[in-house]
Every structure is written in structure tokens, then in C-alpha cells.
LOVEXZA-923552 format. One record per atom (N, C-alpha, C, O): x, y, z; residue number from 1; atom name. Coordinates in pm, 1 decimal. Example, Ala and Ser with C-alpha at 12.3 -4.5 7.8 and 13.67 -1.06 7.14 Angstrom:
LOVEXZA-923552
- 1319.0/-569.0/780.0/1/N .
- 1230.0/-450.0/780.0/1/CA .
- 1320.0/-330.0/780.0/1/C .
- 1423.6/-331.9/846.5/1/O .
- 1285.0/-225.0/708.0/2/N .
- 1367.0/-106.0/714.0/2/CA .
- 1290.0/3.0/787.0/2/C .
- 1340.9/113.8/803.9/2/O .
end
This chain:
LOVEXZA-923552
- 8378.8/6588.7/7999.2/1/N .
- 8514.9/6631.9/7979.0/1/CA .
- 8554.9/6723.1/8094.7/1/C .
- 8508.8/6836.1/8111.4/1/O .
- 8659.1/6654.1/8185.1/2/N .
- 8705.9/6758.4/8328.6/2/CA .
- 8804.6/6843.2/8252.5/2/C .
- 8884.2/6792.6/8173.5/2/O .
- 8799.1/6969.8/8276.2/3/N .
- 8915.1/7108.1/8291.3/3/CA .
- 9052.1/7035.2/8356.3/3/C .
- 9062.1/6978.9/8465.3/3/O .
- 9144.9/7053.5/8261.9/4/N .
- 9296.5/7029.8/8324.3/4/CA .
- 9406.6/7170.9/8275.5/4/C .
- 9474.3/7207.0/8179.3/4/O .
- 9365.6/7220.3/8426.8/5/N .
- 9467.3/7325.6/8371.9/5/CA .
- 9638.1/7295.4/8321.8/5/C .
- 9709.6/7208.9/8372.3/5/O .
- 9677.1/7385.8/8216.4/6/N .
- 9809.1/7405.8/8200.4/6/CA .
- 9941.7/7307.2/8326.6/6/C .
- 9933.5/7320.2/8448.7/6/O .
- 10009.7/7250.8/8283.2/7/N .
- 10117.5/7205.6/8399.9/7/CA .
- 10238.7/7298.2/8375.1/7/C .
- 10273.1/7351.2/8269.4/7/O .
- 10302.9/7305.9/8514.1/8/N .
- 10376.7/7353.3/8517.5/8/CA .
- 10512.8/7282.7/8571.0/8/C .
- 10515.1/7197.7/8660.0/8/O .
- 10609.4/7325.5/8511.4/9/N .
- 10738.3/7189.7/8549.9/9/CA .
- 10772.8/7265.6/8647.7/9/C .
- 10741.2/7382.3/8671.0/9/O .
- 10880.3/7149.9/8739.1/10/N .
- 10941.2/7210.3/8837.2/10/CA .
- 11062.1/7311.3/8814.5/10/C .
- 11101.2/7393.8/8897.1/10/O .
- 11116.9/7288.5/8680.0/11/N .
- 11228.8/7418.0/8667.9/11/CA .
- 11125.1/7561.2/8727.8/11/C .
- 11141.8/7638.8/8821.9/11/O .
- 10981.4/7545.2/8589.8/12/N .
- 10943.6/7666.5/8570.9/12/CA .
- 10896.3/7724.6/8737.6/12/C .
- 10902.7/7844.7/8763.9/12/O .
- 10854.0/7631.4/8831.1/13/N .
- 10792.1/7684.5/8974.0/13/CA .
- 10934.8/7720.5/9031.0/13/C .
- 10934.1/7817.3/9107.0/13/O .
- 11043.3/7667.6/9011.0/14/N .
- 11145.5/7714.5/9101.0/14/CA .
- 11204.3/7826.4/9036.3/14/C .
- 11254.2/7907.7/9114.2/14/O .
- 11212.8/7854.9/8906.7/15/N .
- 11231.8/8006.6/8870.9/15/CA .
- 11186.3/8126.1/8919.5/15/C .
- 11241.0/8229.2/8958.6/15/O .
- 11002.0/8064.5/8900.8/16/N .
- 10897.1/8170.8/9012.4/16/CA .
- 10958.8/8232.0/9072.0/16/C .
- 11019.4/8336.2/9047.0/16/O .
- 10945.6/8144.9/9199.5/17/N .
- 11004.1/8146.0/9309.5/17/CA .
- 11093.7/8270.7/9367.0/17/C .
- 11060.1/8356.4/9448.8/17/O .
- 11208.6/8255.1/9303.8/18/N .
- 11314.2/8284.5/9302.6/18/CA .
- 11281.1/8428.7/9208.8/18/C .
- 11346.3/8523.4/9252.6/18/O .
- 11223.2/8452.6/9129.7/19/N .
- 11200.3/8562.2/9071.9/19/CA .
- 11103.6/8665.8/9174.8/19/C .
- 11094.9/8788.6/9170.7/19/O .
- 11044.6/8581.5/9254.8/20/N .
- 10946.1/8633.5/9341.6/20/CA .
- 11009.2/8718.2/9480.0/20/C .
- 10996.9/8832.0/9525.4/20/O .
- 11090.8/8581.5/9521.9/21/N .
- 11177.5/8670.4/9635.0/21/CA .
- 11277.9/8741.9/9573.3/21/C .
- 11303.0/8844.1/9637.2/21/O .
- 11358.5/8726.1/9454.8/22/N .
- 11392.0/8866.4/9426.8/22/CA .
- 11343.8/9010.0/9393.1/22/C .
- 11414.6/9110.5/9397.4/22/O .
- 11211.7/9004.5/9358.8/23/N .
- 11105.2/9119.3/9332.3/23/CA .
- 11088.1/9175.3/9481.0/23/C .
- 11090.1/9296.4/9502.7/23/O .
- 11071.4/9081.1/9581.5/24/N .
- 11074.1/9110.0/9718.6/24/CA .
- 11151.6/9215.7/9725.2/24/C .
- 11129.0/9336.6/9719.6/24/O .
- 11279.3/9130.4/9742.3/25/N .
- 11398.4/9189.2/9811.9/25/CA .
- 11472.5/9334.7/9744.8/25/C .
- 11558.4/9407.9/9794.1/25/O .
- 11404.9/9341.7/9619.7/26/N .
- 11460.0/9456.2/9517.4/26/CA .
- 11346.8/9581.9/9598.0/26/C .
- 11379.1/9685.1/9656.9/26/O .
- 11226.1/9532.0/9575.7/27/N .
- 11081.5/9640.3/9657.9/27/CA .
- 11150.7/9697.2/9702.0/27/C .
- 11199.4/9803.7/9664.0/27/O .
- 11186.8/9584.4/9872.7/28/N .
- 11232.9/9642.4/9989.5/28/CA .
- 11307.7/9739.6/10000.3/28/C .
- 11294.1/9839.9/10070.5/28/O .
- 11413.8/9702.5/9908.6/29/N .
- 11616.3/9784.8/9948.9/29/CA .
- 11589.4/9894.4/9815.4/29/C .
- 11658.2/9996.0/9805.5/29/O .
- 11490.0/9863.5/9722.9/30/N .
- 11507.2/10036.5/9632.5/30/CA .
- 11469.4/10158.4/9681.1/30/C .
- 11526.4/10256.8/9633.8/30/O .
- 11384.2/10173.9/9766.8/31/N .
- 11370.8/10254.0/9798.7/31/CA .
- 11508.0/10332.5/9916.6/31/C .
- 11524.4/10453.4/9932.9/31/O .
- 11574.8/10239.6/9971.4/32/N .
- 11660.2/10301.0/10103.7/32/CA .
- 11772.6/10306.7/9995.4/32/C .
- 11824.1/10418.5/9993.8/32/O .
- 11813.2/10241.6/9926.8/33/N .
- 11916.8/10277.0/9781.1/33/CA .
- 11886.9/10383.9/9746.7/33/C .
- 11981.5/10462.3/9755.1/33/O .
- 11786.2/10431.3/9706.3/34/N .
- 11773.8/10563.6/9617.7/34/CA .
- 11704.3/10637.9/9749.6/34/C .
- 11585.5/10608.8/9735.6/34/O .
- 11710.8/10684.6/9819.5/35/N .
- 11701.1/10784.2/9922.8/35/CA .
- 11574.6/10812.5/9944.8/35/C .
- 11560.1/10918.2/10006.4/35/O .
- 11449.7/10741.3/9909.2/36/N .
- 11345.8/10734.1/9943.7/36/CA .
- 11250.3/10672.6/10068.1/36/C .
- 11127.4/10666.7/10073.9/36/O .
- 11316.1/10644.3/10131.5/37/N .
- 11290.5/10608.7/10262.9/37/CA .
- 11372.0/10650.8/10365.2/37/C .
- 11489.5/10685.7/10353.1/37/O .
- 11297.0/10646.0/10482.3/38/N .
- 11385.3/10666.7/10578.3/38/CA .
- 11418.6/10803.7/10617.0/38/C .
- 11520.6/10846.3/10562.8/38/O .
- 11378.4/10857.4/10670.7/39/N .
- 11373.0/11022.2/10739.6/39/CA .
- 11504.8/11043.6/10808.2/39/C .
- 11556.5/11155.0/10816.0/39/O .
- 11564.6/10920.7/10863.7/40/N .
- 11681.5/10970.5/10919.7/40/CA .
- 11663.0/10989.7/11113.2/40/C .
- 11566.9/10978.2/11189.2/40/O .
- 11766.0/11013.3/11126.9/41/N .
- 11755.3/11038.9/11319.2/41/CA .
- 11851.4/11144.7/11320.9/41/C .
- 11962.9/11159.2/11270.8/41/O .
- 11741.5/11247.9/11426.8/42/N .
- 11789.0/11382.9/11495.9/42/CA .
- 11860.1/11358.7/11623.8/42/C .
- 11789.9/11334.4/11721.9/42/O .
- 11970.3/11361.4/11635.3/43/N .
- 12050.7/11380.1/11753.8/43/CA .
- 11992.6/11508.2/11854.6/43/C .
- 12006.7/11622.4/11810.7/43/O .
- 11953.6/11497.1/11935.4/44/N .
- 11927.5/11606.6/12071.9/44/CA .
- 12012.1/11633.3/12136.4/44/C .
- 12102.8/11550.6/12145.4/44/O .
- 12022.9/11764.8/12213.5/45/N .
- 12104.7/11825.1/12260.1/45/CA .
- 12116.5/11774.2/12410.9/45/C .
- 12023.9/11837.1/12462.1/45/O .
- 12173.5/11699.0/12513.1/46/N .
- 12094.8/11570.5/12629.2/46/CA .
- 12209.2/11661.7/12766.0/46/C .
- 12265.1/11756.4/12710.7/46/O .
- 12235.8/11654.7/12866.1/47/N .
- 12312.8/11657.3/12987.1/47/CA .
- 12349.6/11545.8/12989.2/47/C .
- 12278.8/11469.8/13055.2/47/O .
- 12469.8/11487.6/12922.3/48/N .
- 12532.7/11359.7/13024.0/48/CA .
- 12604.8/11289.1/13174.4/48/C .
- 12645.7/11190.6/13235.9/48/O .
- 12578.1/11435.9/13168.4/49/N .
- 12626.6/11428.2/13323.9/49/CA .
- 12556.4/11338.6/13432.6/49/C .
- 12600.6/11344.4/13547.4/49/O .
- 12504.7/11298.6/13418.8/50/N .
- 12396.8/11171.0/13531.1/50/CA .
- 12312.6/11121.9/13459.1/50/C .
- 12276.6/11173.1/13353.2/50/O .
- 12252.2/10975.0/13523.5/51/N .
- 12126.2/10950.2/13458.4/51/CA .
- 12016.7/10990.5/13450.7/51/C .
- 11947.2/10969.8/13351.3/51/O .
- 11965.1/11076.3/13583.4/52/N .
- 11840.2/11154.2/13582.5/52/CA .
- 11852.0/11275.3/13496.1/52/C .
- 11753.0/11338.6/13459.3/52/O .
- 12008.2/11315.2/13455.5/53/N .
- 11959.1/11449.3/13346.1/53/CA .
- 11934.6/11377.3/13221.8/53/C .
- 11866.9/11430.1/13133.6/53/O .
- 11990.4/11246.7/13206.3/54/N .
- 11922.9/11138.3/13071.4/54/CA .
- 11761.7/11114.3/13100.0/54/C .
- 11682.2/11055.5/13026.7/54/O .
- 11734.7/11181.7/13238.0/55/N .
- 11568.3/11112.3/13199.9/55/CA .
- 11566.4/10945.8/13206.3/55/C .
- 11474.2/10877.5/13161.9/55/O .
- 11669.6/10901.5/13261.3/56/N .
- 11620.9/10779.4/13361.3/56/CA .
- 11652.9/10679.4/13472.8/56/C .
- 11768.3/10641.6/13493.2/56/O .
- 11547.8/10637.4/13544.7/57/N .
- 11529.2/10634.3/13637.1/57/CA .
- 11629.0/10548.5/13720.4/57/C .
- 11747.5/10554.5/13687.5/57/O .
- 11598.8/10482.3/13808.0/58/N .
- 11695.9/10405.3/13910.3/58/CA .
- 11698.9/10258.2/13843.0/58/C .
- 11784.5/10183.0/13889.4/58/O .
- 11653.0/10229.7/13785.3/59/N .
- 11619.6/10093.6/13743.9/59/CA .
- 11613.4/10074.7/13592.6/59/C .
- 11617.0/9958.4/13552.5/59/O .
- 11606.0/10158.0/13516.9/60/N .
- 11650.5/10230.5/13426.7/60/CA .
- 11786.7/10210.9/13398.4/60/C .
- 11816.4/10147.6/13297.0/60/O .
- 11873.1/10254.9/13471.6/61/N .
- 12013.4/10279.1/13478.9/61/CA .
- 12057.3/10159.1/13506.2/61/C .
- 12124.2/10097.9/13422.9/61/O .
- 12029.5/10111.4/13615.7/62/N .
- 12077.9/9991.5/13636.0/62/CA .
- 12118.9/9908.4/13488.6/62/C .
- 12228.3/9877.7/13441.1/62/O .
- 12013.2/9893.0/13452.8/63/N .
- 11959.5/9814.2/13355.2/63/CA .
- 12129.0/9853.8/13226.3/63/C .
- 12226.2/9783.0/13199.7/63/O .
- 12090.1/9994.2/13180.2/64/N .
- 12223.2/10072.7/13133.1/64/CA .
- 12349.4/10004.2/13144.8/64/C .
- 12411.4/9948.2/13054.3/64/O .
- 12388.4/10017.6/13297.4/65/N .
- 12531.4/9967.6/13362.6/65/CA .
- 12509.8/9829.3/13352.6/65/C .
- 12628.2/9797.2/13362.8/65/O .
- 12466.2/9750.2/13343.7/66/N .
- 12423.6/9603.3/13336.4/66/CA .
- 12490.7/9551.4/13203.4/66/C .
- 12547.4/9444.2/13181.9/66/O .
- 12464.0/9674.8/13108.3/67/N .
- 12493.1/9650.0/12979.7/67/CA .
- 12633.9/9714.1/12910.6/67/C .
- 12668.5/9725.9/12793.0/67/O .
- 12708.9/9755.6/13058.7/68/N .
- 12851.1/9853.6/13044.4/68/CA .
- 12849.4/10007.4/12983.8/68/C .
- 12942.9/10075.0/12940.9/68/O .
- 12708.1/10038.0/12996.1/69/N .
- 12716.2/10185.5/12915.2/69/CA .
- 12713.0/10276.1/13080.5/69/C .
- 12670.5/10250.4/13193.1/69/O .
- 12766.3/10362.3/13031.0/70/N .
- 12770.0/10475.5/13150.0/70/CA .
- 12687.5/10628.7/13035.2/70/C .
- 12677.5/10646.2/12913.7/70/O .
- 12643.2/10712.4/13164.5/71/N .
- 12561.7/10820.3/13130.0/71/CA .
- 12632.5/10851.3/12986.8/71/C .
- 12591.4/10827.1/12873.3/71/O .
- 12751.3/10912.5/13030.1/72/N .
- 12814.3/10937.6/12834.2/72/CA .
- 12832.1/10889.5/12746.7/72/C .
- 12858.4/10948.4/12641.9/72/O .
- 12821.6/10731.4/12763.0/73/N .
- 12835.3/10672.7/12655.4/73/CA .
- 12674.7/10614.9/12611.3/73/C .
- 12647.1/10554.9/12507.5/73/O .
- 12618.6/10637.1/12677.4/74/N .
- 12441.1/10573.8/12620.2/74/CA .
- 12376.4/10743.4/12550.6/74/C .
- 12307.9/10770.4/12451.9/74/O .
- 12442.3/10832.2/12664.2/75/N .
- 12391.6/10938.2/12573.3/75/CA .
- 12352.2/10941.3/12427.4/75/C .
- 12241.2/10979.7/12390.7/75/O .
- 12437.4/10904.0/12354.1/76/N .
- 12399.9/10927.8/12205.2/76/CA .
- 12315.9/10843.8/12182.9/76/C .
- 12258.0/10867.8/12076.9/76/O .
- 12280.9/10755.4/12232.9/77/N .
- 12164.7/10641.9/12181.1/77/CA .
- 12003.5/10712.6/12234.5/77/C .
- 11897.9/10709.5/12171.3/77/O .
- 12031.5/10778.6/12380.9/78/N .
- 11920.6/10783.2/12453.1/78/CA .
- 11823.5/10959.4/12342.1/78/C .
- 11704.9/10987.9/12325.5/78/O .
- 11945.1/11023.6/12299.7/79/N .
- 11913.3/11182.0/12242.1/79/CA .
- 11861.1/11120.2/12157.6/79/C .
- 11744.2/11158.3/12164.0/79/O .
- 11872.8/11000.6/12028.5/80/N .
- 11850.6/10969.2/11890.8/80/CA .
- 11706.3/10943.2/11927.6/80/C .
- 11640.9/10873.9/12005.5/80/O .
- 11680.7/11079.3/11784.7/81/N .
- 11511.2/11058.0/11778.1/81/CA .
- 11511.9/11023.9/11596.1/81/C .
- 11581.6/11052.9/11498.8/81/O .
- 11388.2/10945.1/11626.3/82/N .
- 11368.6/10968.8/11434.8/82/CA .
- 11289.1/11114.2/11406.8/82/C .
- 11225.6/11199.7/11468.6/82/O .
- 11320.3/11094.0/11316.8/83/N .
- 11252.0/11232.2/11229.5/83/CA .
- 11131.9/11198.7/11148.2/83/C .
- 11125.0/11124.8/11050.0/83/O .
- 11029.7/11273.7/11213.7/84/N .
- 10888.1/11187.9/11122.5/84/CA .
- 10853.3/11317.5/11031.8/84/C .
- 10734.9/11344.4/11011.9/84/O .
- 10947.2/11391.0/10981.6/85/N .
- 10903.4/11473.7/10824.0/85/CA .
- 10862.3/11383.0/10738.6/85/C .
- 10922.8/11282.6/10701.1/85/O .
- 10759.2/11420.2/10709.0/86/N .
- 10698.2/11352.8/10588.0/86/CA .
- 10745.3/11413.9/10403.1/86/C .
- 10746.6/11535.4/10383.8/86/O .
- 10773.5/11334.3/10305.9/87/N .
- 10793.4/11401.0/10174.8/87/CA .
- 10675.4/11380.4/10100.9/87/C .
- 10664.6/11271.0/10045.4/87/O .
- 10578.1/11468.6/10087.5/88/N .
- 10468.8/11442.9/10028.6/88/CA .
- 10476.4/11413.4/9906.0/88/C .
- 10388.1/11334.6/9872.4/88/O .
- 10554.6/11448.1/9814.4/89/N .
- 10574.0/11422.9/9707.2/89/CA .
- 10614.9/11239.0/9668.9/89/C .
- 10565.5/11167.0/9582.2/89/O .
- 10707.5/11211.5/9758.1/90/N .
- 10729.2/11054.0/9766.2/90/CA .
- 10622.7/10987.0/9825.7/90/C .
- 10598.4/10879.6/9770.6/90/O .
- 10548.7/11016.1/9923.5/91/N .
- 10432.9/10942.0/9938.3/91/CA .
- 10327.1/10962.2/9792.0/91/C .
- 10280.9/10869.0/9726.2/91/O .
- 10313.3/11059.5/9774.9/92/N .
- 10212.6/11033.0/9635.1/92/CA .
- 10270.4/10972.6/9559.0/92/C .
- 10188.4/10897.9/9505.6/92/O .
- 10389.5/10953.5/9508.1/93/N .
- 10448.9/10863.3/9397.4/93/CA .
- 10448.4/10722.1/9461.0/93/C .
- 10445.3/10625.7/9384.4/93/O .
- 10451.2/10702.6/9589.8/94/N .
- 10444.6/10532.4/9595.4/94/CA .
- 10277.1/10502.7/9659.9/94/C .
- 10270.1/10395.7/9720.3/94/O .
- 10157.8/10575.5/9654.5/95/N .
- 10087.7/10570.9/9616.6/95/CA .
- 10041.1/10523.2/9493.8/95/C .
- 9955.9/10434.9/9485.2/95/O .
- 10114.1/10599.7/9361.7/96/N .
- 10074.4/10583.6/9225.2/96/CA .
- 10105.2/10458.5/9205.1/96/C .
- 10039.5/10376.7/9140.7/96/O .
- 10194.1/10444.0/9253.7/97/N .
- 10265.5/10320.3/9194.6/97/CA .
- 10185.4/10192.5/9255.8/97/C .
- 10160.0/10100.6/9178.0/97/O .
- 10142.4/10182.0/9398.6/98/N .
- 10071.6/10058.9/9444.7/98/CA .
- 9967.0/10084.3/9390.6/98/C .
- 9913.5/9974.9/9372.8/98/O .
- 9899.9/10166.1/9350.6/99/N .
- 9757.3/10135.0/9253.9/99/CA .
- 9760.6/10128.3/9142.0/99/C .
- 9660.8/10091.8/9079.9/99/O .
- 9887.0/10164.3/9073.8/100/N .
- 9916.5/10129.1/8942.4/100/CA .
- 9957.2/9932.3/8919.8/100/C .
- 9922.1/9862.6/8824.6/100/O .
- 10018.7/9899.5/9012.2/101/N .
- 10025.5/9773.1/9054.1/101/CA .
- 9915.6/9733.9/9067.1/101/C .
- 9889.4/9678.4/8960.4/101/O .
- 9804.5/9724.9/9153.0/102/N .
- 9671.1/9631.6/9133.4/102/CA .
- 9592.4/9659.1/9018.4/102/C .
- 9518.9/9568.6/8978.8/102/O .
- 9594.8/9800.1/8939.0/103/N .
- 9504.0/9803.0/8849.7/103/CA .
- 9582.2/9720.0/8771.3/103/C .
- 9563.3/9601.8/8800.1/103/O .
- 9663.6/9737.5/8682.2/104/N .
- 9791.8/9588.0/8621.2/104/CA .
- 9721.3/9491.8/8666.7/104/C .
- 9629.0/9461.9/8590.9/104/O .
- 9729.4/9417.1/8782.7/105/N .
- 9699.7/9318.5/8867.8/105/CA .
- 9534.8/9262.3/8829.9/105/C .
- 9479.2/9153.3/8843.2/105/O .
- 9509.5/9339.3/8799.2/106/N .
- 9301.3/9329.3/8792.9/106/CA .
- 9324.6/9354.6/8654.5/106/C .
- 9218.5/9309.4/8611.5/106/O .
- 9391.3/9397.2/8544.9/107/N .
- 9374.9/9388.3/8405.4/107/CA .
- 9425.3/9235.8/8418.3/107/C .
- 9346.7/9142.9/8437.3/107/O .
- 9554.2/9221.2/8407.1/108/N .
- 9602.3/9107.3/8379.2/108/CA .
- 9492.8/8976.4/8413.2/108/C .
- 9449.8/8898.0/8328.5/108/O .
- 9467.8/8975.7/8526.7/109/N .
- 9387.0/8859.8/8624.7/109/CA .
- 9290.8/8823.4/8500.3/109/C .
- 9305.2/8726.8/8425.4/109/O .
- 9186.5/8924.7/8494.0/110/N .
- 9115.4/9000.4/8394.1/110/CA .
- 9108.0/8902.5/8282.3/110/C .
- 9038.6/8805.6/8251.7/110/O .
- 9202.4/8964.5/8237.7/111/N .
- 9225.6/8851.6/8082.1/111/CA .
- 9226.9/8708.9/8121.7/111/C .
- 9142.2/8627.5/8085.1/111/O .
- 9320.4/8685.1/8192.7/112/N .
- 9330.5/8527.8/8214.3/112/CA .
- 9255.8/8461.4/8230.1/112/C .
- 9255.6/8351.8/8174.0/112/O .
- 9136.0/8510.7/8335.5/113/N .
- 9012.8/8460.5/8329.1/113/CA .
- 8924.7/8438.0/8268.1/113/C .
- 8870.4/8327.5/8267.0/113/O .
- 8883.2/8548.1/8193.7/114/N .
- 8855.8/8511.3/8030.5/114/CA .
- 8887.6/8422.9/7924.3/114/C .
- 8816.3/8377.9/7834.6/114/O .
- 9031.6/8402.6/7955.8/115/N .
- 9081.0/8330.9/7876.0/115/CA .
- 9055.0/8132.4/7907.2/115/C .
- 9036.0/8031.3/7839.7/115/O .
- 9073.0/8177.6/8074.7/116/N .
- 9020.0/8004.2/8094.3/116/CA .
- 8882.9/7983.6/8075.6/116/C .
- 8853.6/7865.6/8056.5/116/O .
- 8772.6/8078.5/8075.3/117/N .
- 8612.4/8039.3/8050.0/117/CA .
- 8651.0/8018.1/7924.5/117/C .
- 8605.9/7904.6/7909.4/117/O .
- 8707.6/8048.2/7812.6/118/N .
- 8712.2/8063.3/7663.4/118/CA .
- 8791.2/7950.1/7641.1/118/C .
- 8810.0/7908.9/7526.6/118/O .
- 8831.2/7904.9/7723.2/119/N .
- 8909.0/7795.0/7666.5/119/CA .
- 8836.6/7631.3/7728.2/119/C .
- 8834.2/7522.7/7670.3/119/O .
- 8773.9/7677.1/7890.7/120/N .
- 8659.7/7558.5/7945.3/120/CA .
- 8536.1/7561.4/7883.8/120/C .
- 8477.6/7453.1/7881.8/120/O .
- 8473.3/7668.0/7826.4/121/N .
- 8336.5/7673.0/7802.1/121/CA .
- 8316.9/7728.8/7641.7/121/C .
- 8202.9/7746.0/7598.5/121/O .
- 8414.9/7750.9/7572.5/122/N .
- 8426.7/7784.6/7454.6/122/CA .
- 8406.7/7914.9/7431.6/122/C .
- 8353.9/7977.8/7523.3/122/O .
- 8444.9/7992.9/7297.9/123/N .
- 8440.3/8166.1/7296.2/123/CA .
- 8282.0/8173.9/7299.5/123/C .
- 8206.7/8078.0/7282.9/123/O .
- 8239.4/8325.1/7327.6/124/N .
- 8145.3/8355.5/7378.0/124/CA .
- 8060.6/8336.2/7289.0/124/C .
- 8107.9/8297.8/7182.0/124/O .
- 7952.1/8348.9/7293.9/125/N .
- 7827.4/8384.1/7161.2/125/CA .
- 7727.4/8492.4/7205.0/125/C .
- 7660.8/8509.3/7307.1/125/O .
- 7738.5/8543.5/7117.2/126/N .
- 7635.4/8635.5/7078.4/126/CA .
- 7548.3/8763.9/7092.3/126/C .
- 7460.4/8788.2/7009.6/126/O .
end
């Protein structure tokens, strides 16, 4: 007697699916929704007055004017720094949470597996 697992119809795989990349796409964007990501960018205080008080070079610049920006107008791009403050408190909570996810992940699995030996090889004995 060969093992035939469970079938699954094509509604039910294309629901998956679709439930899957929305779990994705929810991950991704909850956190920058609710203000948990993303540190943000510090504007610096820069000389626009030339490119060497921007800190760059001849070829550099070129490159700049190539692209229609002049010293004052790239300025604000060239000052933008990110901000690498860390919120320790939000890193430990999405900590909790990805190991709260695999332990879930390893219960659930867990059972199922059990459940297919118990169902290929019959309940346990003894």
C-alpha cells in the first residue's frame, strides 16, 4: 500500500499563494506604517558654494553637471546622511517575534508530522 498524500485543488494552491504574497507584502510595509523602521536622514550643514567645498572631485562633478545639478542644487542630496540610532527596544520586539514565528513554525511542523507517520504507519504502540 503506497502513501498518497492529501490533494490539493487548484482554487486551494492559488489562494495560498496569494495569501502568501500578501503576508509578504503586509511584513514588509507594517513596520514603515507604524513607525518602526527606518531611522530617517540627517541633513548636514555643507558649503554650496563649489564642488570641492561639496567634497567632490573633478570628475565627480562632471558627472553632477552631466545630470543638470549644480553645487546648490545637489547640495541637499550630497549633506543627506542616514541616521543609524538604533531603538533597542524595537529590535528586541522583532526579535521576539521572529523566534516566536519559528518556534510556531517547529510546533506546528511538529504535529503534522506526527500526524502523517500516524496516519502512514498507524498510531503508535506502546
Amino acid at each position: 500500500m503506497a502513501y498518497e498524500p492529501p490533494k490539493q485543488s487548484a482554487a486551494g494552491q492559488i489562494f495560498d499563494a496569494l495569501l502568501m504574497m500578501a503576508l509578504v507584502i503586509v511584513t514588509l510595509y507594517l513596520p514603515l506604517l507604524l513607525g518602526l523602521a527606518g531611522g530617517g536622514v540627517v541633513q548636514e550643514k555643507v558649503d554650496a558654494s563649489s564642488w570641492s567645498t561639496l567634497g567632490q572631485n573633478a570628475v565627480t562633478a562632471g558627472q553632477w553637471e552631466k545630470l543638470g545639478f549644480t553645487p546648490e542644487t545637489a547640495a541637499p542630496i550630497i549633506a543627506a546622511r542616514f541616521d543609524y540610532v538604533i531603538n533597542w527596544g524595537t529590535l528586541a520586539f522583532s526579535f521576539a517575534v521572529v523566534i516566536a514565528y519559528f518556534v510556531a513554525l517547529i510546533a506546528i511542523s511538529n504535529r503534522q508530522y506526527k500526524d502523517v507517520i500516524a496516519e502512514r504507519f498507524g498510531p503508535k504502540r506502546g
